[in-house]
N, C-alpha and C positions, 0 to 999 in steps of 0.2 A: 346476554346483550340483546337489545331492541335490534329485531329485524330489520333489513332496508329491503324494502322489497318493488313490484310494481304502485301497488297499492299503496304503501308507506315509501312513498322515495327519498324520502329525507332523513338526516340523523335524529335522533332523537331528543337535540339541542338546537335543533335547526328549522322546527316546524314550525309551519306560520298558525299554530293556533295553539293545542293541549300538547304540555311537555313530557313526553312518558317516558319514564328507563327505570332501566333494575338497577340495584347497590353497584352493580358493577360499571356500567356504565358512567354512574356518578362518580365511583371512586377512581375510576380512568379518567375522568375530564379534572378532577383533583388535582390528581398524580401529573398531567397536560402542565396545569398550570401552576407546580410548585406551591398547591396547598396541603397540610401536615392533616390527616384525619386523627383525633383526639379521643373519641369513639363515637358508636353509633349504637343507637338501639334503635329497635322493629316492635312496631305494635299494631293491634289489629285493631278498628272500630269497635268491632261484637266483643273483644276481650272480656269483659265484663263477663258473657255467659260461659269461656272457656273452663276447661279441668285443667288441673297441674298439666298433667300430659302435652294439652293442647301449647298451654304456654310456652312448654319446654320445644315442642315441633319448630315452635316460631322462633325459638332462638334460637333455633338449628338450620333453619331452612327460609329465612326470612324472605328472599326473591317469589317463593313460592306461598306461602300463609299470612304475611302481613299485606296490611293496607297503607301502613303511612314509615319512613324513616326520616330519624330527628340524628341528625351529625351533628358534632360540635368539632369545627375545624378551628387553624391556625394557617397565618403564612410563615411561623418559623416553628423550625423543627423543635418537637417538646422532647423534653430531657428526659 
């Protein structure tokens, strides 16, 4: 989860300028609002130059190794 701290006082849905949070933060303000995540994938800019290996880290560890996430949500619950 995005810090609140002196420096960043605000939530991370809340700042008056760049909106930054981890998948978690995103999938908590989801979950807030009754929407259904459908799934999500992580991917990194430079992907291009990664190994298997790297690829697999990111879809292990995506808070930490990627640079962008693509959701595909729902307001109703998918079957």
């Amino acid at each position: 989860m995005m810090p609140v701290s002196e420096a960043l006082p605000y939530e991370w849905y809340n700042t008056p300028n760049i909106h930054l949070c981890t998948f978690k933060d995103f999938e908590q303000l989801c979950a807030q609002h009754d929407i259904h995540i459908v799934n999500r994938f992580a991917v990194s800019d430079s992907e291009k130059g990664h190994t298997p290996l790297m690829k697999a880290l990111i879809r292990q560890a995506p808070n930490l190794l990627a640079d962008v996430a693509i959701y595909r949500v729902t307001k109703q619950k998918p079957e």
